[in-house]
C-alpha positions as CSV (number, residue, x, y, z in Angstrom):
1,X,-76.7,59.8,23.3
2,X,-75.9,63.0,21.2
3,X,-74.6,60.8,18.2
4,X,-77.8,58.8,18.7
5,X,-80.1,61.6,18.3
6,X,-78.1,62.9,15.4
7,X,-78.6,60.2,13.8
8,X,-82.1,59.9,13.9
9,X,-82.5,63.7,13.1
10,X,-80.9,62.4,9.9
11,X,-82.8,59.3,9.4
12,X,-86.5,61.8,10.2
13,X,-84.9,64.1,7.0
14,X,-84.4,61.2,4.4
15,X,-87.4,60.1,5.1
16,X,-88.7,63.7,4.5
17,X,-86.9,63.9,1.4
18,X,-88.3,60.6,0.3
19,X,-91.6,61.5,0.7
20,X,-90.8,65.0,-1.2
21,X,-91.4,67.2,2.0
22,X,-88.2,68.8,1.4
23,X,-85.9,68.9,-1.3
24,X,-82.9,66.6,-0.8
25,X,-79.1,68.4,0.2
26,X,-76.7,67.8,2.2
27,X,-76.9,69.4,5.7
28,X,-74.2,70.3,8.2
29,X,-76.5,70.9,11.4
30,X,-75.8,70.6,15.3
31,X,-77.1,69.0,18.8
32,X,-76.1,70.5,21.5
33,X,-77.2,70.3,25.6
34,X,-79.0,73.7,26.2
35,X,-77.5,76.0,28.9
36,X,-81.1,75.9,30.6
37,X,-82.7,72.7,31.7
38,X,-85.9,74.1,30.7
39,X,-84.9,74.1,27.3
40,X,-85.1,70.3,27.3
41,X,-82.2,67.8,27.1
42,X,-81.0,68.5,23.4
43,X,-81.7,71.2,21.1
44,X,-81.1,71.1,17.2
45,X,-80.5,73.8,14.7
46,X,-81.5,71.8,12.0
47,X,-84.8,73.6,10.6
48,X,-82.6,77.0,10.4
49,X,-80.0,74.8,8.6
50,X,-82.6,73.5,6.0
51,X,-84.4,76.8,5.6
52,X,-82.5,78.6,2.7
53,X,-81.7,75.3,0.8
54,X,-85.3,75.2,1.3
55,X,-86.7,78.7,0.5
56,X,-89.1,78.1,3.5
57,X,-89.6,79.4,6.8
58,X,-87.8,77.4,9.3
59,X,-90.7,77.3,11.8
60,X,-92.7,75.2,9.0
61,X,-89.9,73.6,8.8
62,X,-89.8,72.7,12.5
63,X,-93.0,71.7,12.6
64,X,-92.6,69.1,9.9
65,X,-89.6,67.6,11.2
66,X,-90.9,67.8,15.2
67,X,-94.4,65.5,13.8
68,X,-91.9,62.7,12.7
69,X,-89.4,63.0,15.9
70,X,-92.4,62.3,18.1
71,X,-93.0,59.4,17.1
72,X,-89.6,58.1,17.9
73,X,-89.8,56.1,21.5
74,X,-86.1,58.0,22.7
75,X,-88.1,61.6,23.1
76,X,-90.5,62.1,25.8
77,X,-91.6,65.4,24.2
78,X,-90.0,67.7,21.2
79,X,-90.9,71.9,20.9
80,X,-90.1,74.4,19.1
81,X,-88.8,76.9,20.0
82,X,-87.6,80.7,19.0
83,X,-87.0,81.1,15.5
84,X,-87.0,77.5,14.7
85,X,-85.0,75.6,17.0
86,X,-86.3,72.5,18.5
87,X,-86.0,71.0,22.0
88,X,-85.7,67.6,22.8
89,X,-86.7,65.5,26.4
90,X,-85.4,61.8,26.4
91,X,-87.8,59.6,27.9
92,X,-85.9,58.7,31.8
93,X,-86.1,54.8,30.1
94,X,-83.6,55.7,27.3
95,X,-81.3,56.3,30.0
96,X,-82.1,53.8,31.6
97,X,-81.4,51.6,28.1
98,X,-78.0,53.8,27.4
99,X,-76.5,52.8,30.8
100,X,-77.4,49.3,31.0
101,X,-75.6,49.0,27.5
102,X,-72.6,50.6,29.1
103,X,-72.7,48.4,31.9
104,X,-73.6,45.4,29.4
105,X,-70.6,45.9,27.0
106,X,-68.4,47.6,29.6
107,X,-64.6,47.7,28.2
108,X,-66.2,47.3,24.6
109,X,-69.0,50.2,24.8
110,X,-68.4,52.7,22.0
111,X,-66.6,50.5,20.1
112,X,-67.3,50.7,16.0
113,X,-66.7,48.9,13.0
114,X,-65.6,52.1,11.4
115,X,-61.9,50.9,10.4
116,X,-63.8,47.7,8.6
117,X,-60.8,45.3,9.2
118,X,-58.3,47.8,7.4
119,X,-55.1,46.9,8.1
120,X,-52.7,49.9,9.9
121,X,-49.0,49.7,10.8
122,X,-47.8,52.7,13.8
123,X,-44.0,52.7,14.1
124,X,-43.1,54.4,17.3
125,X,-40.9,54.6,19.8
126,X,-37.8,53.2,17.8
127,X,-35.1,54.3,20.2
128,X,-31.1,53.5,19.2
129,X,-30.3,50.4,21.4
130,X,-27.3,52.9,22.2
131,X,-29.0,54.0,25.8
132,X,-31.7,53.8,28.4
133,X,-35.2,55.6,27.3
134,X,-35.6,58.6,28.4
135,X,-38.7,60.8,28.7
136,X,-39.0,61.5,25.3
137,X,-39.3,58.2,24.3
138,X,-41.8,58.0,27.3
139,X,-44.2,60.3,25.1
140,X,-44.0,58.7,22.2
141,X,-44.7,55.2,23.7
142,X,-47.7,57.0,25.4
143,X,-48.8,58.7,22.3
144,X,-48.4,55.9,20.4
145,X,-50.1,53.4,21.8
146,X,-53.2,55.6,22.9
147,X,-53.3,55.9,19.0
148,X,-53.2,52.5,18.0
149,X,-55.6,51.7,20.8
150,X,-58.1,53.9,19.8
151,X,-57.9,52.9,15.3
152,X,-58.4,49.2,17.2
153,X,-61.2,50.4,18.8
154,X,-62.6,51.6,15.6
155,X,-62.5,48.4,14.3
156,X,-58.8,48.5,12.5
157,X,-56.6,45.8,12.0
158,X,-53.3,46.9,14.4
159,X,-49.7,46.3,14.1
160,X,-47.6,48.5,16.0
161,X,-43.9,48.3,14.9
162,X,-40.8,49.0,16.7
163,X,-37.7,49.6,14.0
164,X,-34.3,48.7,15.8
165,X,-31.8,50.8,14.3
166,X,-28.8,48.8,14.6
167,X,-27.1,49.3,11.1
168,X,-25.3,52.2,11.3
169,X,-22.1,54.3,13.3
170,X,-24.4,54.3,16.5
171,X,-23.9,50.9,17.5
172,X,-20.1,50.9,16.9
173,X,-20.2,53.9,18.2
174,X,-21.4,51.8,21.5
175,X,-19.0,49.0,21.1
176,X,-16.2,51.9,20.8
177,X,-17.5,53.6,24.2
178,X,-17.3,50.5,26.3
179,X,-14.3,49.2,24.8
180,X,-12.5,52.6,25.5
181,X,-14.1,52.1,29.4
182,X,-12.6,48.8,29.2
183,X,-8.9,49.9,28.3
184,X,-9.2,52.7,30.6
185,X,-9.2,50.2,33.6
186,X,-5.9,49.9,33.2
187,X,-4.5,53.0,31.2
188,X,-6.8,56.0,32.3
189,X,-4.8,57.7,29.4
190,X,-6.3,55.7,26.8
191,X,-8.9,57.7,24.4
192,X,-12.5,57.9,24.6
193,X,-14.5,58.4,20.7
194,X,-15.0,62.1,20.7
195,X,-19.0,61.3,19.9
196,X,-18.9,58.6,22.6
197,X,-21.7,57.9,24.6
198,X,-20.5,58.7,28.3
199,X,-23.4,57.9,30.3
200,X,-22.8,56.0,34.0
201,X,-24.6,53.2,32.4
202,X,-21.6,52.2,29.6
203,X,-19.6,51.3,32.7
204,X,-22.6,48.8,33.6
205,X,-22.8,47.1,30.1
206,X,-19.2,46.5,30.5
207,X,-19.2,45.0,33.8
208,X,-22.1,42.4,32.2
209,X,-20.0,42.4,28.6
210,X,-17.1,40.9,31.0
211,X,-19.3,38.3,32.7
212,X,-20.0,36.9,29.3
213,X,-16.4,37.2,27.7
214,X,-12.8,37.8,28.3
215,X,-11.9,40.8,27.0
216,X,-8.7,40.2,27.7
217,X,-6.1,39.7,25.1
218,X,-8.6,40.2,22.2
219,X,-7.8,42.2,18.8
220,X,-9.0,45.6,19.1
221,X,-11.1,45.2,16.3
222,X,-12.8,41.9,17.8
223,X,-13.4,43.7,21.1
224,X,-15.3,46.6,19.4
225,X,-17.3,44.1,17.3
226,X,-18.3,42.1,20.3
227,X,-18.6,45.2,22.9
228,X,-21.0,46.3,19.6
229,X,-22.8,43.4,19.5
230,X,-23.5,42.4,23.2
231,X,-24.0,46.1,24.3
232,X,-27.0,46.0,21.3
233,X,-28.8,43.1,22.9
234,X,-28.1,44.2,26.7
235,X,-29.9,48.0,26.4
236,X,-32.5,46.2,23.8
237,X,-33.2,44.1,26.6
238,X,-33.3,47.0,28.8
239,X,-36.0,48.8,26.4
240,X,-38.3,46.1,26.1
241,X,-38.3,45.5,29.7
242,X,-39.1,49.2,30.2
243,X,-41.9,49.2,27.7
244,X,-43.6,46.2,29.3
245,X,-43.4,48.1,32.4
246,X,-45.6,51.0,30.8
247,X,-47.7,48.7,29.3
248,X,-46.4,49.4,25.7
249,X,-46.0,46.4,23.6
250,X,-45.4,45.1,20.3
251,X,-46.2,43.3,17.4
252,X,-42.9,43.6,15.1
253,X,-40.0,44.3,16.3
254,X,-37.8,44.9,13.2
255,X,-34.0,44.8,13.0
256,X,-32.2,47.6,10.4
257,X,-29.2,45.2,10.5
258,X,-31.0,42.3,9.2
259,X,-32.7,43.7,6.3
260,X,-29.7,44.8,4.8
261,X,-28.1,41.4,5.6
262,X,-31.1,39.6,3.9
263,X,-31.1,41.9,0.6
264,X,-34.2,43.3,1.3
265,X,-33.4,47.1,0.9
266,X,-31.5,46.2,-2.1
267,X,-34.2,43.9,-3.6
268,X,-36.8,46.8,-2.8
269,X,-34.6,49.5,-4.8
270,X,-34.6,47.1,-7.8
């Protein structure tokens, strides 16, 4: 309603301007709901605002823009009041139109075309597939989806990203961890990476790394690769599931891996 009625205060002053009642400039004024009910349902600062751009007294002032606001079918009544302020009382049938609008476009009331189709990417949440979210990532997933929720509500185009980074030392870092858990089974001597990630939940990606293949008798090398690649996908797995259970979901979900396997970082450098 306050967005409303600033609007038409603004509408009421070009229309002043036009007709050369006031001198046209650009006017930073407020609406507010007075403290005391008998000050009416919104007050405006506007004629005190115009008055020095002006050079006139702001009552006149009022007085001009008051004629033009009662004519408006929102106001029940408009007064001045003080040095120039001026009170507004909506009519109990504006109400009455407000809330059956609310009721009318319910999930979709206040919704705009601001954004004008503009396309927006967010990238959030992006966790290493190296480990279970923790609360941190909770926030961001909260934070980021509130924001791309809200740009959609203002009438932007939406894609909300989530960048996998699986190209780097983390991943074997992974593979390392759970192949060391693996050795360790049956030599407790044998070394874990000193940056290894020694969460319970390691042991758990082994256990379903051995449902899916024989460890056994494997190269080192091969072991790490696949312990790399499987634990990836299981705790990926594991993220999205968590996400869809907080209602966060996405649009891309974009691997680090494969854009360096597809040229596209070095085809964007050249």
């Amino acid at each position: 309603m306050r967005d409303e009625i600033y609007q038409i205060i603004e509408d009421v002053l070009n229309e002043l301007f036009k007709a050369n009642e006031f001198k046209p400039c650009e006017l930073n004024f407020a609406v507010e709901m007075p403290k005391l009910k008998e000050h009416g349902d919104y007050s405006t600062n506007v004629a005190m605002v115009l008055a020095p751009k002006q050079k006139m007294n702001p009552r006149k002032i009022a007085e001009k823009i008051t004629a033009q606001l009662l004519k408006q079918p929102i106001f029940e009544k408009a007064e001045i009041a003080g040095p120039g302020f001026i009170n507004m009382w909506i009519k109990e049938q504006s109400y009455h139109q407000a809330l059956c609008k609310v009721l009318r476009d319910l999930e979709g009331y206040g919704s705009s075309h601001y954004g004008q189709n503009k396309k927006v990417l967010i990238e959030f949440v992006s966790a290493n597939p190296t480990g279970p979210l923790h609360l941190g990532h909770g926030r961001g997933a909260a934070f980021g989806d509130t924001l791309a929720r809200i740009l959609r509500f203002c009438g932007f185009e939406v894609f909300r990203e989530f960048y996998i980074n699986d190209a780097g030392r983390q991943v074997k870092l992974l593979g390392l961890s759970i192949y060391s858990r693996f050795r360790q089974k049956q030599d407790p001597s044998y070394p874990f990476p000193e940056d290894g990630y020694h969460g319970t939940y390691v042991y758990d990606l082994l256990e379903e790394i051995q449902r899916l293949v024989d460890l056994n008798g494997l190269k080192e090398e091969e072991a790490v690769q696949i312990c790399s690649q499987y634990g990836k996908e299981l705790m990926l797995k594991e993220i999205q599931s968590d996400l869809t259970e907080f209602n966060v979901h996405f649009d891309i979900w974009s691997s680090e891996k494969e854009l360096y396997e597809t040229g596209k970082v070095q085809s964007t450098i050249d």
